[in-house]
NUVEX-41540 format. One record per residue (C-alpha): residue in three letters; residue number from 1; x, y, z. Coordinates in steps of 0.05 Angstrom, whole numbers. Layout:
N
<r ALA&k NUM&X X&Y Y&Z Z>
...
# end
This chain:
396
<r UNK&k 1&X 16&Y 120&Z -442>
<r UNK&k 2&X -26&Y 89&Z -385>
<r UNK&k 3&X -9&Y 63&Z -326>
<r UNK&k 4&X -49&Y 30&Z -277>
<r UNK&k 5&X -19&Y 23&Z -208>
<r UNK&k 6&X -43&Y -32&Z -162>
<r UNK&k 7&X -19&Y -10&Z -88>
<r UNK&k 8&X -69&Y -16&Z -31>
<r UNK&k 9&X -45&Y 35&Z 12>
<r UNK&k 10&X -63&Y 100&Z -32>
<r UNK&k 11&X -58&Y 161&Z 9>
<r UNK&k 12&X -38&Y 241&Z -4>
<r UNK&k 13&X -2&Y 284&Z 41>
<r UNK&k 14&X -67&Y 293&Z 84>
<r UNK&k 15&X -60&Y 225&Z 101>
<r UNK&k 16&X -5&Y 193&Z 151>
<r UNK&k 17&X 33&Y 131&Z 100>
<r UNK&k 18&X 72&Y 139&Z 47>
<r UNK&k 19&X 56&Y 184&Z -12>
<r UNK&k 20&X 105&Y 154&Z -64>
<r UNK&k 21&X 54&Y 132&Z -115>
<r UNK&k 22&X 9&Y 195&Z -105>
<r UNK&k 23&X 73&Y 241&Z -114>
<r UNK&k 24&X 97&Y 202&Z -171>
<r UNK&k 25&X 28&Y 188&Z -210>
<r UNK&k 26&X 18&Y 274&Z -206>
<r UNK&k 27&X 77&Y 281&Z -234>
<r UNK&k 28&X 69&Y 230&Z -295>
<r UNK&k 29&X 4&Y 259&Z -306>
<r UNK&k 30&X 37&Y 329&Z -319>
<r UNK&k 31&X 82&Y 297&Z -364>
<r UNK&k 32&X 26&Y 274&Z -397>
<r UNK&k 33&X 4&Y 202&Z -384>
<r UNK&k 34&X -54&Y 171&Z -354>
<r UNK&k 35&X -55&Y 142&Z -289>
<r UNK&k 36&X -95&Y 94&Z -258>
<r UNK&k 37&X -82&Y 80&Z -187>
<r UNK&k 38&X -122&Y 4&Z -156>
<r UNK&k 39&X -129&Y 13&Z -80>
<r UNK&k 40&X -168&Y -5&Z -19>
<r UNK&k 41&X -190&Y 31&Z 48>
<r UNK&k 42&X -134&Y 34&Z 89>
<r UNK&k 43&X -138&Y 69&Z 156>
<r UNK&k 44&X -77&Y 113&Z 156>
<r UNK&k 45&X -101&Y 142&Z 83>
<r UNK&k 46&X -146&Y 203&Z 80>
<r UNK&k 47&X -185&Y 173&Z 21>
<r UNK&k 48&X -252&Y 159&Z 51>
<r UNK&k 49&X -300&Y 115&Z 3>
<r UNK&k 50&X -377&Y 132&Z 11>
<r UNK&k 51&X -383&Y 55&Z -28>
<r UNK&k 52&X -357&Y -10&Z -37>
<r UNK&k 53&X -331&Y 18&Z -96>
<r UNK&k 54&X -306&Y 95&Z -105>
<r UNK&k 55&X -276&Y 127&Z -155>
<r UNK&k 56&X -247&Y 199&Z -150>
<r UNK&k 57&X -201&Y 236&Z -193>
<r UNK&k 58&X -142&Y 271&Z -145>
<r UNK&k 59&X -95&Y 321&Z -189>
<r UNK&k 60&X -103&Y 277&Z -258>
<r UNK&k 61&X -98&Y 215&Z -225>
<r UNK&k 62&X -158&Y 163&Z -232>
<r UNK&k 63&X -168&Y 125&Z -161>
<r UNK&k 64&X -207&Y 73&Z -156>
<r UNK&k 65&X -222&Y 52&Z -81>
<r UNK&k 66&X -246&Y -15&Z -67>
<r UNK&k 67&X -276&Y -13&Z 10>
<r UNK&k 68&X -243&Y -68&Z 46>
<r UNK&k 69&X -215&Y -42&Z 100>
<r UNK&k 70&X -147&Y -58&Z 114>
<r UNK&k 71&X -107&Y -39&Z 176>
<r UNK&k 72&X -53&Y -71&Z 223>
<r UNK&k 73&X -102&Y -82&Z 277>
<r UNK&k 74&X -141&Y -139&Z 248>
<r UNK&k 75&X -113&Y -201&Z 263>
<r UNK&k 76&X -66&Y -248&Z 204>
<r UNK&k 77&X -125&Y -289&Z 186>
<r UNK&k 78&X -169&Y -225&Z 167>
<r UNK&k 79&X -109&Y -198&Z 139>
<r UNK&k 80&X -101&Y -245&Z 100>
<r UNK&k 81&X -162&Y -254&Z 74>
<r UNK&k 82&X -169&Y -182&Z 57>
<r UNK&k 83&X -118&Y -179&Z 14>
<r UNK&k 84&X -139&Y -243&Z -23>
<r UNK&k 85&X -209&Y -207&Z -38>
<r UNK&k 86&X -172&Y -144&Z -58>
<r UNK&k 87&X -129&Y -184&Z -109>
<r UNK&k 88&X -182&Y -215&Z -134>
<r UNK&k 89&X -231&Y -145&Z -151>
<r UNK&k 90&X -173&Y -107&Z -169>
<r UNK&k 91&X -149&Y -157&Z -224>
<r UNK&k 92&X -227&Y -150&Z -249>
<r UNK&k 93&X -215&Y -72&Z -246>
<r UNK&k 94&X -144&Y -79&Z -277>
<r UNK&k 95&X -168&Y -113&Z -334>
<r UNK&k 96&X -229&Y -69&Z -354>
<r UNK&k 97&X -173&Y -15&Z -358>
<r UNK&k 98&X -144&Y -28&Z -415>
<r UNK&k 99&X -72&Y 7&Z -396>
<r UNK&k 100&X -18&Y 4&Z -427>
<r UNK&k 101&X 39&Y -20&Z -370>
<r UNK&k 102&X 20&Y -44&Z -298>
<r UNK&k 103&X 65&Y -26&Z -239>
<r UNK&k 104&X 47&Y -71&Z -175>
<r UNK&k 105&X 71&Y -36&Z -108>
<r UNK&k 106&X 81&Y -91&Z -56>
<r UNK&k 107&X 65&Y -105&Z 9>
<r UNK&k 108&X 24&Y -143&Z 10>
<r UNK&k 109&X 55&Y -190&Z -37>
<r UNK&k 110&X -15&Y -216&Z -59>
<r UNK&k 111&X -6&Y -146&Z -102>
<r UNK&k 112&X 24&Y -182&Z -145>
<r UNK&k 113&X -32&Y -228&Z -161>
<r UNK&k 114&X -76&Y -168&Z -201>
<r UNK&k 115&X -8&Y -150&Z -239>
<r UNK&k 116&X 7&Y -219&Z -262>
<r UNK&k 117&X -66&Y -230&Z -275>
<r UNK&k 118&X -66&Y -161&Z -317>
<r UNK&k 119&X 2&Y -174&Z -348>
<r UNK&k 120&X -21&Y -243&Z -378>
<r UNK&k 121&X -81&Y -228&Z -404>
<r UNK&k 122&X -66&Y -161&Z -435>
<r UNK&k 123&X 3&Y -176&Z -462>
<r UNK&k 124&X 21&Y -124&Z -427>
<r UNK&k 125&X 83&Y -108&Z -389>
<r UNK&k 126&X 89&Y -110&Z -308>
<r UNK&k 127&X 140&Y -76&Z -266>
<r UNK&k 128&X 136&Y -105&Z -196>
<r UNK&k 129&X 158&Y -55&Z -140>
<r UNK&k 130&X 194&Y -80&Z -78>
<r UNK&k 131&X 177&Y -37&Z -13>
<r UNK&k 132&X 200&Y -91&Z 34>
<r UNK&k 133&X 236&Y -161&Z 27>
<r UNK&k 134&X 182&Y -205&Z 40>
<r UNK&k 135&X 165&Y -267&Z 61>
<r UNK&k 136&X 229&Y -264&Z 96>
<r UNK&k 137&X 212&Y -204&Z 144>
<r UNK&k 138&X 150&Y -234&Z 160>
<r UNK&k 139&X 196&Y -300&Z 177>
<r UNK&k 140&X 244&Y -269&Z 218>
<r UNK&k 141&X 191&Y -228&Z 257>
<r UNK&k 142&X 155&Y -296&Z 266>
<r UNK&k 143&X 89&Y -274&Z 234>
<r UNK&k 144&X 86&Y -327&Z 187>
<r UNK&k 145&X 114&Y -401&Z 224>
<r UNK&k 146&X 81&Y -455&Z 193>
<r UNK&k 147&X 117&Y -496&Z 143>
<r UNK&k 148&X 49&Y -497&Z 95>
<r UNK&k 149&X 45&Y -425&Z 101>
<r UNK&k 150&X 127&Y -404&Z 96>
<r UNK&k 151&X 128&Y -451&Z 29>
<r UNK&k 152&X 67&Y -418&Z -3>
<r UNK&k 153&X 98&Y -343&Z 12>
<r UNK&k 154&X 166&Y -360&Z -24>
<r UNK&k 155&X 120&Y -398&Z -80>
<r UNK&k 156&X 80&Y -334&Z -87>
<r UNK&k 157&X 143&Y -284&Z -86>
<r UNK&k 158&X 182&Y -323&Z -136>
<r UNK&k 159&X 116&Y -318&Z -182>
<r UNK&k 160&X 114&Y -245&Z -173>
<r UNK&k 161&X 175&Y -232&Z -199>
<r UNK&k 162&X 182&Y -285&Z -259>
<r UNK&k 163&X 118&Y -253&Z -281>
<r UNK&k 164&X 152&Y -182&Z -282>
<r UNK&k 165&X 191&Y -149&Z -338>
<r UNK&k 166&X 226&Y -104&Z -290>
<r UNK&k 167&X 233&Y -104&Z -212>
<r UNK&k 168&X 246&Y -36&Z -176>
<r UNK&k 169&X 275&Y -47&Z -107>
<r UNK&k 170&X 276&Y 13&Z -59>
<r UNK&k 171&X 336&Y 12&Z -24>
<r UNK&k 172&X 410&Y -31&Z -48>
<r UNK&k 173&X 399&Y -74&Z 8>
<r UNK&k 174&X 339&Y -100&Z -18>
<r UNK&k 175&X 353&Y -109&Z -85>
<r UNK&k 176&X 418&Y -147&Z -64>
<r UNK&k 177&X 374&Y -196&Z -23>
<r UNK&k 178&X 319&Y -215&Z -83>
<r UNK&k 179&X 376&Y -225&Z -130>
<r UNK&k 180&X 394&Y -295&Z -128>
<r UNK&k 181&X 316&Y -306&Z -127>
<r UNK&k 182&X 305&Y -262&Z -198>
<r UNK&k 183&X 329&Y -302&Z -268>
<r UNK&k 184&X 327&Y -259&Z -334>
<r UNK&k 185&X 293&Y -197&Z -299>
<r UNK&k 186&X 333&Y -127&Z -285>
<r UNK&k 187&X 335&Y -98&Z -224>
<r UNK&k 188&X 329&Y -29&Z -214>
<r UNK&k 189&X 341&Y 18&Z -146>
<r UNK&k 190&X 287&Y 74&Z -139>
<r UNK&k 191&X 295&Y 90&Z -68>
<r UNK&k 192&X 225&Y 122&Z -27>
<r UNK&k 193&X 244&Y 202&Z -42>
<r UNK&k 194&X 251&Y 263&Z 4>
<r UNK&k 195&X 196&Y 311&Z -10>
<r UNK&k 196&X 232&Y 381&Z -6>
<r UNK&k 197&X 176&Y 423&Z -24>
<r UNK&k 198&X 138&Y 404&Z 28>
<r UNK&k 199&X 188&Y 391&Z 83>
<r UNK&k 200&X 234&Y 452&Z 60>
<r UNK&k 201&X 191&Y 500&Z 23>
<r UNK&k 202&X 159&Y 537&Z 81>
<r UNK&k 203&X 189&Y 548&Z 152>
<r UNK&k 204&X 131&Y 538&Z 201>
<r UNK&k 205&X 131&Y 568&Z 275>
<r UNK&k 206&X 166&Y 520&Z 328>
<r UNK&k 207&X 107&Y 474&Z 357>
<r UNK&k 208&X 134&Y 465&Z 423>
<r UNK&k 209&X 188&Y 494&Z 472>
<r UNK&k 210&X 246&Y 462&Z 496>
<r UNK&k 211&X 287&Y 410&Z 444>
<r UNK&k 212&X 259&Y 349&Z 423>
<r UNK&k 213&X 278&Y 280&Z 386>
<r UNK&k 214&X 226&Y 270&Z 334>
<r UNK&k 215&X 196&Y 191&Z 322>
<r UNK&k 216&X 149&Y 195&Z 270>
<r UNK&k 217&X 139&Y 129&Z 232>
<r UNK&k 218&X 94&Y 63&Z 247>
<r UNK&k 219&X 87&Y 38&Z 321>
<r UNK&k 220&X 99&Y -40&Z 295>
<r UNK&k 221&X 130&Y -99&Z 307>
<r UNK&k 222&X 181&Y -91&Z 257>
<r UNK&k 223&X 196&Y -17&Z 286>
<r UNK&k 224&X 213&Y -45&Z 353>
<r UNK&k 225&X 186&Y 34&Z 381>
<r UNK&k 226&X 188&Y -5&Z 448>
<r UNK&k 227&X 255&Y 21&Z 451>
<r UNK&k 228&X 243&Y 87&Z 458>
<r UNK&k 229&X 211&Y 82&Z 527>
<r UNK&k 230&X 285&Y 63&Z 543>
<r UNK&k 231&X 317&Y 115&Z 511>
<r UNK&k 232&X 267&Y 168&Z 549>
<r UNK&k 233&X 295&Y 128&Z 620>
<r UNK&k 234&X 365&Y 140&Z 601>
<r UNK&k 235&X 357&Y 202&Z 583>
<r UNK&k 236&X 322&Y 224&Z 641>
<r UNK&k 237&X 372&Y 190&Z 674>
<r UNK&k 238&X 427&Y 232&Z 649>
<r UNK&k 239&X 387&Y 291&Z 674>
<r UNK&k 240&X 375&Y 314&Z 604>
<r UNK&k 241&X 318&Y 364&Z 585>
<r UNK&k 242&X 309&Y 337&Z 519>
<r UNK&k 243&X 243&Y 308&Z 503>
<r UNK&k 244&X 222&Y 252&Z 458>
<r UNK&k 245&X 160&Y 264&Z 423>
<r UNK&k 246&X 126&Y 206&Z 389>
<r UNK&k 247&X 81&Y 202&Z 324>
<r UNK&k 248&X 41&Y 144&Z 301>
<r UNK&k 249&X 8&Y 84&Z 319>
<r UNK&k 250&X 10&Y 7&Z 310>
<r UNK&k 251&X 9&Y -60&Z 364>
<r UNK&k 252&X 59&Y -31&Z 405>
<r UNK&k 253&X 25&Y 46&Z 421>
<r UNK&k 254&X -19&Y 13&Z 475>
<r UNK&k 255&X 44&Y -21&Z 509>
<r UNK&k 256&X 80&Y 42&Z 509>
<r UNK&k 257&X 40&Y 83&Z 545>
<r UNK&k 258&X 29&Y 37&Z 591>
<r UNK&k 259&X 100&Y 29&Z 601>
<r UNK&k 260&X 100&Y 106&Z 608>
<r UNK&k 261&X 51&Y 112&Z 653>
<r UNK&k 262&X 77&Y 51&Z 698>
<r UNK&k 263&X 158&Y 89&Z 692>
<r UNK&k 264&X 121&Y 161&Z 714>
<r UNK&k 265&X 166&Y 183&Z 646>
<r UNK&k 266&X 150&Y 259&Z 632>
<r UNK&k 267&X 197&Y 266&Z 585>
<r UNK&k 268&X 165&Y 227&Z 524>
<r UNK&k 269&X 107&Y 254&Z 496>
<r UNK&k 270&X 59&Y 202&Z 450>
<r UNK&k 271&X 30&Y 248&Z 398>
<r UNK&k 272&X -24&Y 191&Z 362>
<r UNK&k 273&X -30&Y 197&Z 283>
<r UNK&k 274&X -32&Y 250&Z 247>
<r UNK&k 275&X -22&Y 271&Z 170>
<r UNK&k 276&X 44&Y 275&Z 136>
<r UNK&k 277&X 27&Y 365&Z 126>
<r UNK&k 278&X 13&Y 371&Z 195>
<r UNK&k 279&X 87&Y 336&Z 215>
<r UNK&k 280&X 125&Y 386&Z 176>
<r UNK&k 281&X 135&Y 438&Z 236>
<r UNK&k 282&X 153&Y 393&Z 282>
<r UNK&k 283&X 206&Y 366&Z 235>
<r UNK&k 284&X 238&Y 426&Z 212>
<r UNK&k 285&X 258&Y 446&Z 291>
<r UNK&k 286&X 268&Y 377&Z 320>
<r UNK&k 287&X 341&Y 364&Z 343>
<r UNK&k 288&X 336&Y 306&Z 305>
<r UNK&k 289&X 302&Y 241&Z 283>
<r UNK&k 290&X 311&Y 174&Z 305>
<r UNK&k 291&X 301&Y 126&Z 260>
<r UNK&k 292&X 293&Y 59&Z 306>
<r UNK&k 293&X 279&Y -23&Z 274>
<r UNK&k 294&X 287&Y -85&Z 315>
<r UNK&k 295&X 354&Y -124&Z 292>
<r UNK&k 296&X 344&Y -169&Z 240>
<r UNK&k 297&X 376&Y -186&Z 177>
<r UNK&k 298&X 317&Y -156&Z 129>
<r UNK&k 299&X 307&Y -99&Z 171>
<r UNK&k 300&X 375&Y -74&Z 153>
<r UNK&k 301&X 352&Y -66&Z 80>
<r UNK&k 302&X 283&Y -21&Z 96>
<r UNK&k 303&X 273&Y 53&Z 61>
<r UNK&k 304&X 231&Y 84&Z 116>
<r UNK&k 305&X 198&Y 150&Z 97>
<r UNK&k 306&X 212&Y 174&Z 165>
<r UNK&k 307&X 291&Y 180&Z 142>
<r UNK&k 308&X 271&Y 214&Z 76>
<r UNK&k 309&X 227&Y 262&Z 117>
<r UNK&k 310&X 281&Y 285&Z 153>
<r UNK&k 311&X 328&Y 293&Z 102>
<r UNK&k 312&X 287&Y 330&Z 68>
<r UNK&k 313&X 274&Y 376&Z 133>
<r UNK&k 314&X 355&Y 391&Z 138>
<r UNK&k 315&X 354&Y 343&Z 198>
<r UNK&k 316&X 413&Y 300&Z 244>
<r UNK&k 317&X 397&Y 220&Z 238>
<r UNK&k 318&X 406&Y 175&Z 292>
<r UNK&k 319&X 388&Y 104&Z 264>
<r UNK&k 320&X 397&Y 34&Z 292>
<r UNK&k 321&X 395&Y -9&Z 228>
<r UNK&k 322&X 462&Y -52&Z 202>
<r UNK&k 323&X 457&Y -34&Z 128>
<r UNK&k 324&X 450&Y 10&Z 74>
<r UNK&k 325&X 430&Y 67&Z 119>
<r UNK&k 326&X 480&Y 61&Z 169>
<r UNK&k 327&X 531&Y 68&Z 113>
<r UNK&k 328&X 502&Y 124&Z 90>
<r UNK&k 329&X 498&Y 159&Z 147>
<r UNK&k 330&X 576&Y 139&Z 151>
<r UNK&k 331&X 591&Y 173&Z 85>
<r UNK&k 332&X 554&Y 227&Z 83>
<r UNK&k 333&X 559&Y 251&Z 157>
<r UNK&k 334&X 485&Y 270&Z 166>
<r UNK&k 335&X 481&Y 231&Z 234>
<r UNK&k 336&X 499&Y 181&Z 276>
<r UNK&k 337&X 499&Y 99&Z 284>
<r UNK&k 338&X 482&Y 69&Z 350>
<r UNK&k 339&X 462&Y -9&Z 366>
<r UNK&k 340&X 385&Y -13&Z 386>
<r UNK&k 341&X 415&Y -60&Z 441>
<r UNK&k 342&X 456&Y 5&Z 469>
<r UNK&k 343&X 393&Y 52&Z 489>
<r UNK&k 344&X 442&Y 93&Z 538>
<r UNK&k 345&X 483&Y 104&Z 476>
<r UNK&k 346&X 427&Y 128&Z 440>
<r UNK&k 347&X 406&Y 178&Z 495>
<r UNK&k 348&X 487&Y 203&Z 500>
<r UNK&k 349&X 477&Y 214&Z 424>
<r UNK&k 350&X 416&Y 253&Z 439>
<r UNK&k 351&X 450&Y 294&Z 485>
<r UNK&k 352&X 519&Y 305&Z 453>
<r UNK&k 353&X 472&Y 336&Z 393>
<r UNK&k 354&X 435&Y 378&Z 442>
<r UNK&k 355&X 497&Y 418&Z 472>
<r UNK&k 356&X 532&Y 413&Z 407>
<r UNK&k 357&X 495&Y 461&Z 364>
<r UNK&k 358&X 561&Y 463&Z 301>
<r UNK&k 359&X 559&Y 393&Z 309>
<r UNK&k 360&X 480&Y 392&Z 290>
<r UNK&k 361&X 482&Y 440&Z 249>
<r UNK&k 362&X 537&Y 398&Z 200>
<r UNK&k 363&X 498&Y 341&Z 198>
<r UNK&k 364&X 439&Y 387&Z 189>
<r UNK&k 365&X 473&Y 415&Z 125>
<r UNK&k 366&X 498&Y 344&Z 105>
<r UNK&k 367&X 420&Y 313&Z 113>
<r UNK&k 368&X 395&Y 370&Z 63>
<r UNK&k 369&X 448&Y 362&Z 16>
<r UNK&k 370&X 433&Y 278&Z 16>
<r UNK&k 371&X 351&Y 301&Z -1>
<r UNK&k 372&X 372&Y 353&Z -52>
<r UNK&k 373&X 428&Y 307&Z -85>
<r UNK&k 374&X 407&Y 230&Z -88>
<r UNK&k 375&X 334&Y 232&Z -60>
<r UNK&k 376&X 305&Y 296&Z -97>
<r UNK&k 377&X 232&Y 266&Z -120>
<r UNK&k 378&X 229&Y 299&Z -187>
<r UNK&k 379&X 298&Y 257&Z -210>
<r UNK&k 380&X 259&Y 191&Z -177>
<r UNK&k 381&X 199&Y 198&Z -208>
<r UNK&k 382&X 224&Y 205&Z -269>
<r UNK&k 383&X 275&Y 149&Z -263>
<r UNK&k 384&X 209&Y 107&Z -246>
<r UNK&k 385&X 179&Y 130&Z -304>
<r UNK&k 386&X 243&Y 113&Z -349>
<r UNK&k 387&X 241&Y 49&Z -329>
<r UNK&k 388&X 170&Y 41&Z -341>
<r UNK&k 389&X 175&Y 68&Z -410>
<r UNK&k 390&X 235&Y 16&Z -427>
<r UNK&k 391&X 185&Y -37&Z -407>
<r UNK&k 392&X 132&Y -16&Z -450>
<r UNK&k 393&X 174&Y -5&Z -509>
<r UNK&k 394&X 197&Y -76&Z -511>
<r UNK&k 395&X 122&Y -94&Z -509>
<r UNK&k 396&X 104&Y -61&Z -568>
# end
């Protein structure tokens, strides 16, 4: 079988965004298929084209790289733009392919313009994958505002999905908020994955002295990372030696440094971008990770990599979001829950897991059980490629 995969954030573990189509496009292509994977430049990737267009071949996989340069520091009219040009070479690309079943990875949601374009004039089947419930995030966070342009989002999402034969969400939340929007289409939950042979399969040296809480995820908007400069006040507050140590980068890394510099905080180190391998140590010896999103509705349903990572890593969660996660973290006992709008609480947390080393070390044992258990790749991938398969059985 081939699959083409439209997503236009393509990167491997050198790279510093999510690997979820590189680890599970390797692993179809060992089982045998053909992969195609449609995506652009993107400044967090480690794929560097020398051309407008590139095309390499990474493990089996076929990547086609179409240079226009996406990244969150361009403003919403480039953006936007950009991923109206990518739709429209990709679907040119997609349809030279001749593949056999398209998968379209969104954001953006103009993603799903090459997959619907693909799917109709192939007669081929399309399973559209949901990374994040949009337009509504994009509502609530009060990117998009306009009437005009809050109409044509919804317009464009509910064409996405009555053009798909299957819709993956990747997290319950999610899937229970496109429901009501989806007619004669299953859903399927294929959460992002913890990547335990990276994360677990070698123990690296510690990378810095003294105990740390690890932030390693997107500097955004939706992230609210703003946050942690007043976790690092309460903490220092409390007198605590604990340090927070910060990777990644987005609209709000110039603020908080600022804010840093203008507090005279020591005691929150920002560590810039790096790539997903080079994380790994620091990981594996954190006292935990904090996985931090402004309060709103949609925000509750996200499946940030930075939880998987540290799941897969054996490590406590401390998380401010109101829904899927938080119950997990209930259930399985891997962490704790604490209200963004409590950043004391947060620090206390910090602290209580500091001096508390059996208390760590359960939810340590909990967190590793949760990757091994219900976010193990390998079971994932292939539960991506079942689906896949159903769809292009009924095709043929």
């Amino acid at each position: 079988m081939h699959i083409i995969y439209f997503y236009q954030y393509f990167t491997t573990p050198r790279g510093s965004w999510s690997t979820r189509v590189y680890e599970f496009a390797r692993r179809w292509v060992k089982d045998g298929h053909r992969v195609t994977v449609i995506t652009s430049s993107y400044d967090k990737s480690d794929l560097k084209p020398n051309g407008f267009i590139t095309r390499l071949a990474i493990e089996g996989i076929d990547i086609v790289i179409i240079n226009i340069q996406s990244t969150n520091q361009q403003s919403k009219a480039a953006r936007i733009l950009k991923f109206i040009a990518f739709s429209a070479v990709s679907s040119w690309f997609g349809l030279r392919a001749k593949a056999d079943v398209a998968v379209a990875s969104s954001g953006p949601l103009t993603i799903g313009i090459p997959g619907r374009i693909f799917s109709f004039f192939t007669r081929k089947p399309l399973v559209f994958e949901v990374r994040d419930v949009w337009p509504d995030g994009a509502i609530e966070l009060g990117i998009l505002r306009s009437s005009l342009a809050i109409w044509l989002a919804k317009k464009l999402e509910s064409w996405c999905y009555r053009g798909a034969s299957a819709i993956v969400a990747l997290s319950p939340g999610m899937a229970k908020a496109i429901e009501p929007r989806v007619k004669n289409c299953p859903i399927e939950v294929i959460p992002n994955a913890s990547d335990l042979e990276l994360f677990s399969g070698q123990t690296y040296p510690i990378p810095q002295s003294g105990g740390y809480a690890l932030y390693a995820g997107s500097l955004g908007k939706m992230d609210g990372t703003l946050l942690l400069i007043d976790v690092a006040q309460a903490l220092k507050n409390l007198g605590s030696s604990v340090q927070l140590v910060v990777f990644g980068t987005g609209c709000d890394e110039a603020i908080m440094r600022t804010k840093i510099h203008e507090n005279g905080l020591t005691n929150i180190n920002m560590m810039g971008l790096q790539p997903k391998n080079e994380l790994v140590p620091w990981f594996q010896h954190a006292l935990c990770s904090l996985v931090v999103f402004e309060d709103l509705p949609t925000l509750s349903t996200v499946s940030p990599n930075k939880l998987f990572d540290a799941l897969a890593s054996g490590l406590p969660i401390i998380q401010t979001t109101q829904g899927w996660i938080k119950e997990l973290v209930q259930e399985s006992g891997c962490g704790l829950s604490v209200k963004r709008s409590q950043p004391g609480e947060i620090a206390s947390a910090i602290e209580s897991l500091a001096r508390n080393e059996s208390q760590r070390e359960e939810m340590a044992r909990a967190s590793l059980a949760l990757a091994k258990e219900r976010f193990d790749r390998n079971k994932l991938s292939d539960q991506m490629l079942d689906v896949i398969k159903r769809v292009q059985r009924t095709r043929t």
